[in-house]
N, C-alpha and C positions, 0 to 999 in steps of 0.2 A: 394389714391385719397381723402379720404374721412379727412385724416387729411390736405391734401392743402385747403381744401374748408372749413373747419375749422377755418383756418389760416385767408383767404379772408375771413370769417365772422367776426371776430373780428375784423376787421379795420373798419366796416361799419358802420355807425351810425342808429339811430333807423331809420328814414325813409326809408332807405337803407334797413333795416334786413326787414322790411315790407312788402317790395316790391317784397322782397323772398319769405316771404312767400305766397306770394299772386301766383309770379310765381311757387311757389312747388302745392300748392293749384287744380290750373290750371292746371298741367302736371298729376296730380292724375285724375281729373276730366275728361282730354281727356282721359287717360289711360283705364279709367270705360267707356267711350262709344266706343273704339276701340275695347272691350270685348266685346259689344251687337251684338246677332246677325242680320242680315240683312234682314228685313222684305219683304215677297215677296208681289209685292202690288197685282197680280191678285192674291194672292190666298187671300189677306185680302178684296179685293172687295167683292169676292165670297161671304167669311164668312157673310160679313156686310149685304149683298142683301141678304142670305139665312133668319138674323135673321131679319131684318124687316119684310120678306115675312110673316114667323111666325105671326108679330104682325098684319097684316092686316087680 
């Protein structure tokens, strides 16, 4: 696989390699927020009400 894509790189002119890498860029980037975990919001309400209460 990695040598067909290879292949298709080379024909591509610079705007084109670009645009790859913009799209590789982008598939990294979702990748790292598909790994975050999923935030519970009543338990982060809680949190945030608890530390205000503190500052009052």
């Amino acid at each position: 696989m990695k040598d067909l894509i290879q292949q298709k790189l080379e024909k591509l002119d610079l705007e084109q390699l670009k645009q790859v890498f913009e799209f590789i860029a982008f598939l990294k980037f979702r990748a790292r927020l598909a790994t975050l975990p999923a935030i519970d919001e009543t338990n982060l309400a809680a949190l945030l009400y608890s530390e205000f209460a503190e500052e009052d």
